[in-house]
N, CA, C and O atoms as a Maestro MAE file, in Angstrom:
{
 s_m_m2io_version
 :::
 2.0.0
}

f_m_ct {
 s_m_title
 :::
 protein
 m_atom[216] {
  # First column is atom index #
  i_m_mmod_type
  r_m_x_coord
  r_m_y_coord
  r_m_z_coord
  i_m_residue_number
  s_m_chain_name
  s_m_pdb_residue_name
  s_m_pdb_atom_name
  i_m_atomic_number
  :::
  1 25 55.538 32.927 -12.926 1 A "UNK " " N  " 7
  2 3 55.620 31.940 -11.879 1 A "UNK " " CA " 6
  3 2 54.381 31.061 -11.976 1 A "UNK " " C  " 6
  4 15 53.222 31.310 -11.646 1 A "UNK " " O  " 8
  5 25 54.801 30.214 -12.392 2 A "UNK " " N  " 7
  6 3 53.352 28.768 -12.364 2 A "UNK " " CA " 6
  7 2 53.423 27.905 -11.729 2 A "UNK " " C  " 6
  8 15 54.103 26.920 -12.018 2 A "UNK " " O  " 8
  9 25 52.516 28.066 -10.336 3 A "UNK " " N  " 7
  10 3 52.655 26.680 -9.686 3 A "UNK " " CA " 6
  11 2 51.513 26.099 -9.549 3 A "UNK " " C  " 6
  12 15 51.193 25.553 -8.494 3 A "UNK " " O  " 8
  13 25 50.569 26.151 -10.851 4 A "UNK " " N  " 7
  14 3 49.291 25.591 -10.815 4 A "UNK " " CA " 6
  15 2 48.183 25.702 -9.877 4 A "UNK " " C  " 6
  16 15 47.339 25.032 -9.282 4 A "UNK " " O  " 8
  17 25 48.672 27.055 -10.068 5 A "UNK " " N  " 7
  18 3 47.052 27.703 -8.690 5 A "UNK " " CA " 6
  19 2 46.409 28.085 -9.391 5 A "UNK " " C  " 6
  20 15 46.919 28.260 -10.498 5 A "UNK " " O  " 8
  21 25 44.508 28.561 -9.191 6 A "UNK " " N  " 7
  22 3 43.946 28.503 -9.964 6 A "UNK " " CA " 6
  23 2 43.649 30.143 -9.495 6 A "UNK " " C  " 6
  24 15 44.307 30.467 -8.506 6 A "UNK " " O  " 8
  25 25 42.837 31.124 -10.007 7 A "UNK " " N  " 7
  26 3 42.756 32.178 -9.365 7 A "UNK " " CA " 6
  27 2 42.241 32.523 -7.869 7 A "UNK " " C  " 6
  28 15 42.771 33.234 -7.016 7 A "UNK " " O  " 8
  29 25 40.652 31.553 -7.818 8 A "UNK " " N  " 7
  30 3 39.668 31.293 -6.891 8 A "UNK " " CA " 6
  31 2 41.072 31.052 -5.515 8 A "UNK " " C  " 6
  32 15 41.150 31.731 -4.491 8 A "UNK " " O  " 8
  33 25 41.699 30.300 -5.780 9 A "UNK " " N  " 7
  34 3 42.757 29.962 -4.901 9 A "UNK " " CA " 6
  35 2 43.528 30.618 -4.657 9 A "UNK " " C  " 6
  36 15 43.592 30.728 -3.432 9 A "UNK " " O  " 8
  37 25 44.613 31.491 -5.411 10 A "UNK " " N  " 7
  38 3 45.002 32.355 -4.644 10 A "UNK " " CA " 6
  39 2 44.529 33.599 -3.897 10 A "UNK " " C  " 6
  40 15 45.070 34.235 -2.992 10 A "UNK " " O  " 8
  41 25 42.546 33.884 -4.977 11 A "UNK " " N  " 7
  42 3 41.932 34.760 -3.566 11 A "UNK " " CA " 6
  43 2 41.863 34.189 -2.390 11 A "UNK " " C  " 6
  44 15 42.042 34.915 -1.412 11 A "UNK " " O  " 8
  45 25 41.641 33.030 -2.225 12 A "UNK " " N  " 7
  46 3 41.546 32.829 -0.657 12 A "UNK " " CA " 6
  47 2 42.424 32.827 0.318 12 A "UNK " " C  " 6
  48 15 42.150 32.961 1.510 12 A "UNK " " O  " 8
  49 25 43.646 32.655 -0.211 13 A "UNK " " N  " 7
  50 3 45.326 32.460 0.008 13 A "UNK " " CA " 6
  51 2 45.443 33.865 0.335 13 A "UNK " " C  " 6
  52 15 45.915 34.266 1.399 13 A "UNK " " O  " 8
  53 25 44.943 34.720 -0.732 14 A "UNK " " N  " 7
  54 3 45.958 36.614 -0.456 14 A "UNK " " CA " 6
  55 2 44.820 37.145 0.392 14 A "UNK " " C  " 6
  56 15 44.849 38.119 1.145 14 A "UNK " " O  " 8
  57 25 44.010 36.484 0.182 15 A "UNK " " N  " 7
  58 3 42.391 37.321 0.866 15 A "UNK " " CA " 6
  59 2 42.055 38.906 -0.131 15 A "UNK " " C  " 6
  60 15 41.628 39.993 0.258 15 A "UNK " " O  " 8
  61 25 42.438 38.464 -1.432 16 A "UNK " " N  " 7
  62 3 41.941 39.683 -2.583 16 A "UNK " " CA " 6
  63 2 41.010 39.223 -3.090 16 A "UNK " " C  " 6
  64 15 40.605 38.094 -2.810 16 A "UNK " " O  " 8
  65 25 40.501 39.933 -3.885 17 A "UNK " " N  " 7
  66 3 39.229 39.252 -4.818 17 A "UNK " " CA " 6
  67 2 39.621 38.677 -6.251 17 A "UNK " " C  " 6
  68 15 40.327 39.188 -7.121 17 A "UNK " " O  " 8
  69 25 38.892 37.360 -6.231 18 A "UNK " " N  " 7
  70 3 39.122 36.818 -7.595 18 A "UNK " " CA " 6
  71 2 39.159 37.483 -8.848 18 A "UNK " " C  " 6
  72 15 40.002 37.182 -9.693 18 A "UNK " " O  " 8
  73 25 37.896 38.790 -9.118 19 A "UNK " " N  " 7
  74 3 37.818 39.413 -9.809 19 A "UNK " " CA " 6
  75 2 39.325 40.689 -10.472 19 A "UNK " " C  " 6
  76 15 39.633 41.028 -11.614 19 A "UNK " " O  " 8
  77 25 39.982 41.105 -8.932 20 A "UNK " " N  " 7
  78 3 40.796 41.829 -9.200 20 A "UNK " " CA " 6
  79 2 42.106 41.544 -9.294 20 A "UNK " " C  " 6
  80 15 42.995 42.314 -9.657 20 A "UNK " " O  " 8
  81 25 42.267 39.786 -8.770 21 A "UNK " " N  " 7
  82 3 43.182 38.880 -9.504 21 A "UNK " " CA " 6
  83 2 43.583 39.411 -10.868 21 A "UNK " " C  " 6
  84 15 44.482 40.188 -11.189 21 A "UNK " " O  " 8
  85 25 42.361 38.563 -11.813 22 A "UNK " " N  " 7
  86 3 42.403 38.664 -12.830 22 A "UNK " " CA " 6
  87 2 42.791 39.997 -13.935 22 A "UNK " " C  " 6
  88 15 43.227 40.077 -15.083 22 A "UNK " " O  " 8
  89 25 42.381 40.911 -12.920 23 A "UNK " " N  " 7
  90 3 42.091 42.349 -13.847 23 A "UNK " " CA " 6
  91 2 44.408 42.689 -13.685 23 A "UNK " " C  " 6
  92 15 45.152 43.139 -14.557 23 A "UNK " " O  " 8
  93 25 44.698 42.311 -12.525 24 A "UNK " " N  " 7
  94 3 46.146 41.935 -11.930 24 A "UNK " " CA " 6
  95 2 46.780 41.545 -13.679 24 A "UNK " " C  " 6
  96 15 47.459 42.154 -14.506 24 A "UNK " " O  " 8
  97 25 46.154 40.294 -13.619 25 A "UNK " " N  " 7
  98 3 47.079 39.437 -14.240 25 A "UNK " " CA " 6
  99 2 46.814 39.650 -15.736 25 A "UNK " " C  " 6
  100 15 47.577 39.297 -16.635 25 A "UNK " " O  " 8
  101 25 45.411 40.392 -15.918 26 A "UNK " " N  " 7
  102 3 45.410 40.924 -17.987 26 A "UNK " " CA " 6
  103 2 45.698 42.358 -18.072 26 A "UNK " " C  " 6
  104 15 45.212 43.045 -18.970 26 A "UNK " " O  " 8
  105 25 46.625 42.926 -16.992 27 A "UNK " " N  " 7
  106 3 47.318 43.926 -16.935 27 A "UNK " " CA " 6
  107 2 46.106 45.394 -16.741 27 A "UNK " " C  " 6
  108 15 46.463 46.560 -16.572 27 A "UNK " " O  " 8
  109 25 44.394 44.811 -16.845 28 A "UNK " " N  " 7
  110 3 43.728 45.753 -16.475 28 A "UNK " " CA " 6
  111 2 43.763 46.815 -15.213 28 A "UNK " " C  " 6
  112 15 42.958 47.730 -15.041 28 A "UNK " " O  " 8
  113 25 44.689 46.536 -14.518 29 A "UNK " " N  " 7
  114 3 44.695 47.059 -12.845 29 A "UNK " " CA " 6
  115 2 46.430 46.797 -12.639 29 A "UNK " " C  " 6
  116 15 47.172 45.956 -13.146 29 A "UNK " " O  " 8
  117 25 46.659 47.765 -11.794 30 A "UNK " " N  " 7
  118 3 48.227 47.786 -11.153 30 A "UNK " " CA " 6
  119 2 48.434 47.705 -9.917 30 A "UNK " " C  " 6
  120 15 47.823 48.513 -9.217 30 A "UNK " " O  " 8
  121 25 49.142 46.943 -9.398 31 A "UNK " " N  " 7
  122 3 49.062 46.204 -7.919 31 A "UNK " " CA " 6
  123 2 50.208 47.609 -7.622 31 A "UNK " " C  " 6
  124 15 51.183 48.009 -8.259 31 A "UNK " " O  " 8
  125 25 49.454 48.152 -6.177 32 A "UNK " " N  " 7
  126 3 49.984 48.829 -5.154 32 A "UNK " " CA " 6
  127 2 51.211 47.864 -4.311 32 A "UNK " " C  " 6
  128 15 51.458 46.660 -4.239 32 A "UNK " " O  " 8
  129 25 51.682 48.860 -3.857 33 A "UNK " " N  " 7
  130 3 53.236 48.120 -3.319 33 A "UNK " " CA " 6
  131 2 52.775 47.088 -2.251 33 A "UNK " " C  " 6
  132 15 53.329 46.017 -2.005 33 A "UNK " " O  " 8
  133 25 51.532 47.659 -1.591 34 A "UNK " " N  " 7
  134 3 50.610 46.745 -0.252 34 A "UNK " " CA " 6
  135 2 50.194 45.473 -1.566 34 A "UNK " " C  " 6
  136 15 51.169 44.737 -1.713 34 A "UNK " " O  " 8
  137 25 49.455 45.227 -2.152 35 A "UNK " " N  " 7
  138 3 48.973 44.266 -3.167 35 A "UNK " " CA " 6
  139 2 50.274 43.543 -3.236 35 A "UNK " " C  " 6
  140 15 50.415 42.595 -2.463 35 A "UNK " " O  " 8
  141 25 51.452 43.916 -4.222 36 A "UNK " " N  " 7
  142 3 52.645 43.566 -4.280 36 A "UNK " " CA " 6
  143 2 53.244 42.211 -2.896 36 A "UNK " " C  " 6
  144 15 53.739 41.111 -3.140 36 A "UNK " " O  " 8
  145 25 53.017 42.702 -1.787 37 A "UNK " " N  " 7
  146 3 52.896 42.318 -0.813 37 A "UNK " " CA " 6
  147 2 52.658 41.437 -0.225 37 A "UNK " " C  " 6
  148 15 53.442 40.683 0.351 37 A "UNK " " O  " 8
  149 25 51.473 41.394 -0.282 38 A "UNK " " N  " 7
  150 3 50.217 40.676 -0.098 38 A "UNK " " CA " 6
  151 2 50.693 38.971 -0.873 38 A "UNK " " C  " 6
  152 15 50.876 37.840 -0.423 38 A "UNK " " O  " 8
  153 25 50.745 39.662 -2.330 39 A "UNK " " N  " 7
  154 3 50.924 38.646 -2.935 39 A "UNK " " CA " 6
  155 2 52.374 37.528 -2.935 39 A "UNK " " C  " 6
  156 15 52.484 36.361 -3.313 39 A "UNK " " O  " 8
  157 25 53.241 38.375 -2.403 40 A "UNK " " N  " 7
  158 3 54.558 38.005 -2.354 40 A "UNK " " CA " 6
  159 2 54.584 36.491 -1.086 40 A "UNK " " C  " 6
  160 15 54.953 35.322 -0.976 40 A "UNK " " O  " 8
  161 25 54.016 37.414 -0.485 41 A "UNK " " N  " 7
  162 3 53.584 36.660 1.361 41 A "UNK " " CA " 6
  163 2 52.782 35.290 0.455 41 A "UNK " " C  " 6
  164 15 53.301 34.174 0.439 41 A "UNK " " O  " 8
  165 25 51.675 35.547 -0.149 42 A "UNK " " N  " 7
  166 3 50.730 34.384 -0.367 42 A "UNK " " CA " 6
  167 2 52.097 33.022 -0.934 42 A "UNK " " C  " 6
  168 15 52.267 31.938 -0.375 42 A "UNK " " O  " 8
  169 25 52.657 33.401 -1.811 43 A "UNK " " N  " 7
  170 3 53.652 32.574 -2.788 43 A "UNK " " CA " 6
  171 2 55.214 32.387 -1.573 43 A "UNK " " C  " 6
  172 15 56.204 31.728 -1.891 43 A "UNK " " O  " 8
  173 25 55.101 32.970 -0.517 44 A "UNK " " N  " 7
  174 3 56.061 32.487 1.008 44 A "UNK " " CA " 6
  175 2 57.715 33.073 -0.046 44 A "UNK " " C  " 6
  176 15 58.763 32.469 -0.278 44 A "UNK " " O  " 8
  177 25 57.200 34.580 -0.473 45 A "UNK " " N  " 7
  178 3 58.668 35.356 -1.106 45 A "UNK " " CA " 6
  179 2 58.800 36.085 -0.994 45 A "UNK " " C  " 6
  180 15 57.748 36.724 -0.967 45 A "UNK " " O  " 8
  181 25 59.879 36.809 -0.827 46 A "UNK " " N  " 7
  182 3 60.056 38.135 -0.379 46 A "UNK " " CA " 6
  183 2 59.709 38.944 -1.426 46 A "UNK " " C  " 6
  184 15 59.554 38.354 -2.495 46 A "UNK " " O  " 8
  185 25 59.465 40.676 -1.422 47 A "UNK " " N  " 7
  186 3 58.935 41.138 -2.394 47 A "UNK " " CA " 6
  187 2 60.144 41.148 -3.543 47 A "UNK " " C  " 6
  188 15 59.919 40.967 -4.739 47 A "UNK " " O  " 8
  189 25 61.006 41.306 -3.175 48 A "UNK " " N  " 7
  190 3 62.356 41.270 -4.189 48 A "UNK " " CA " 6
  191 2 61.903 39.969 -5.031 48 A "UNK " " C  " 6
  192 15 61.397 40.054 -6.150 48 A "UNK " " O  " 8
  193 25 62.153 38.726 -4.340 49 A "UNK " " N  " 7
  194 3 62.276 37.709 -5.400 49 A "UNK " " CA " 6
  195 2 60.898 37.400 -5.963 49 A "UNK " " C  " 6
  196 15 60.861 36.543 -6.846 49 A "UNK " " O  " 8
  197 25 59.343 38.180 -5.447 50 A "UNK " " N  " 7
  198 3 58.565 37.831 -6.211 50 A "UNK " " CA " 6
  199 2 58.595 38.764 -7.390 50 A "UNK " " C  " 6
  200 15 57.995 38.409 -8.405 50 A "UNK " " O  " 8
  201 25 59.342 40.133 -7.368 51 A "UNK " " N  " 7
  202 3 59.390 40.661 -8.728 51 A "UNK " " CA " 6
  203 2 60.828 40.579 -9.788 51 A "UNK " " C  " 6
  204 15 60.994 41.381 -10.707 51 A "UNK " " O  " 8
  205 25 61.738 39.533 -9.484 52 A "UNK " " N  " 7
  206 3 62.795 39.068 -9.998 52 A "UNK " " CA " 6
  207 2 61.928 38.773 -11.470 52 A "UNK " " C  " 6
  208 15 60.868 38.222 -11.768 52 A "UNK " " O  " 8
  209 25 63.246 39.616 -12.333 53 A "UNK " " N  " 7
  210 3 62.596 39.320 -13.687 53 A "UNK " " CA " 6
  211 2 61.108 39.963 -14.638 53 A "UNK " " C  " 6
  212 15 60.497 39.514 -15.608 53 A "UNK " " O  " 8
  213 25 60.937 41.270 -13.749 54 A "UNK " " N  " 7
  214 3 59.713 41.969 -14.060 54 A "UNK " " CA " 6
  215 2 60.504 43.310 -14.552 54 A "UNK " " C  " 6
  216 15 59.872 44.288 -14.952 54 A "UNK " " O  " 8
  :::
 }
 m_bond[215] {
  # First column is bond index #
  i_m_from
  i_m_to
  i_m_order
  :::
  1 1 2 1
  2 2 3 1
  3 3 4 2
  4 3 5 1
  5 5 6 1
  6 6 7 1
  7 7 8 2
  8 7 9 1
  9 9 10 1
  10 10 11 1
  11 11 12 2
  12 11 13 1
  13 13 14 1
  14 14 15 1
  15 15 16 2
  16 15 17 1
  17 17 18 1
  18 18 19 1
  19 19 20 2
  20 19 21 1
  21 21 22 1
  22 22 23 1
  23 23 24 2
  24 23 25 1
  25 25 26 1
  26 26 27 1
  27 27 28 2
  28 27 29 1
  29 29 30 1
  30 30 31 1
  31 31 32 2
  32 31 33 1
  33 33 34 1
  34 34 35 1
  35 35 36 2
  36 35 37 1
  37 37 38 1
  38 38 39 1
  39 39 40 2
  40 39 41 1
  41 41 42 1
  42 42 43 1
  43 43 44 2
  44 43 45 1
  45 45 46 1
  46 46 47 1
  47 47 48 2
  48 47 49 1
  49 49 50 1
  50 50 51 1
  51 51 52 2
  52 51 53 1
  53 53 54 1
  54 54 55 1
  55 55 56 2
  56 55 57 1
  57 57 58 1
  58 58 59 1
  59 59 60 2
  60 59 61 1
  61 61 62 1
  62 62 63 1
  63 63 64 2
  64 63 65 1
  65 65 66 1
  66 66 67 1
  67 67 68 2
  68 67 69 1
  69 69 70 1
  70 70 71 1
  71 71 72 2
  72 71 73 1
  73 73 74 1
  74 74 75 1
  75 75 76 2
  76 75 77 1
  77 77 78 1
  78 78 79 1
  79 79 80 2
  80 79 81 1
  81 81 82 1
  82 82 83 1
  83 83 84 2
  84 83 85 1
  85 85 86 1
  86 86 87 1
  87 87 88 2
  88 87 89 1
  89 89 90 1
  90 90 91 1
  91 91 92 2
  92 91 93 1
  93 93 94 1
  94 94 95 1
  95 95 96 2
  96 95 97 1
  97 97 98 1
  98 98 99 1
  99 99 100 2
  100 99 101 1
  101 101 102 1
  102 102 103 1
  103 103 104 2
  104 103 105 1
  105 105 106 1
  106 106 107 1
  107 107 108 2
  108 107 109 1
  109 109 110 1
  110 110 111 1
  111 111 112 2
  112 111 113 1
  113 113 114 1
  114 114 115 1
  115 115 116 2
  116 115 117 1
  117 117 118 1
  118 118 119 1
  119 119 120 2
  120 119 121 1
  121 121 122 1
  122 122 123 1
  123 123 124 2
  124 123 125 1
  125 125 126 1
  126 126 127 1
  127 127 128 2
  128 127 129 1
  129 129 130 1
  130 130 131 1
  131 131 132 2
  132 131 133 1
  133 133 134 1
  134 134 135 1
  135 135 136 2
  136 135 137 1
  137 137 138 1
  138 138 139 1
  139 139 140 2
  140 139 141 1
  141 141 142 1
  142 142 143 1
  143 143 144 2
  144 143 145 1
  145 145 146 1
  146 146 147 1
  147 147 148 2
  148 147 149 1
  149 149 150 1
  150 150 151 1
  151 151 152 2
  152 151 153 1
  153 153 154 1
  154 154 155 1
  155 155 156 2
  156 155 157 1
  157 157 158 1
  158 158 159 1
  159 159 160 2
  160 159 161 1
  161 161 162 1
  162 162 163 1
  163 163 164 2
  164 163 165 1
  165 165 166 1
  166 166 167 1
  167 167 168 2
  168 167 169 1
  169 169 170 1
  170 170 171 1
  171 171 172 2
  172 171 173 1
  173 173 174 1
  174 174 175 1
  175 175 176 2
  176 175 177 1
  177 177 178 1
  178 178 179 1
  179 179 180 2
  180 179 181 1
  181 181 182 1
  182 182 183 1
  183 183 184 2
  184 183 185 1
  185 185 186 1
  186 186 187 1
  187 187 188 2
  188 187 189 1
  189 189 190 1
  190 190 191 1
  191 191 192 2
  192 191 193 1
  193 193 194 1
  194 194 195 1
  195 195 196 2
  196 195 197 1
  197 197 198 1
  198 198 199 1
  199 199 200 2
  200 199 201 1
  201 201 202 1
  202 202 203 1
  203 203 204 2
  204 203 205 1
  205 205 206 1
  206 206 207 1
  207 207 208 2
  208 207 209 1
  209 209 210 1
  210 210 211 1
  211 211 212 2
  212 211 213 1
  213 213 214 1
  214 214 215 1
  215 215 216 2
  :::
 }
}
């Protein structure tokens, strides 16, 4: 999903840390179903359609 957010931005959006963004997204770290969540809410999707296709 790319809608040209930058990381810094969606920490402030999910209220996570930039750092553990990243570790998220180079597969270093595994988002808890709460994270999952979190993030779904930030992007205004339900958790279903934010993991459509995973």
């Amino acid at each position: 999903m790319d809608r040209g957010w930058n990381q810094p931005y969606l920490a402030e959006l999910s209220g996570l840390g930039r750092i553990y963004i990243s570790q998220l997204e180079n597969g270093r770290k595994r988002a808890s179903i709460q994270t999952i969540d979190v993030l779904a809410q930030s992007f205004k999707l339900t958790i279903s359609d934010f993991l459509k296709g995973v």
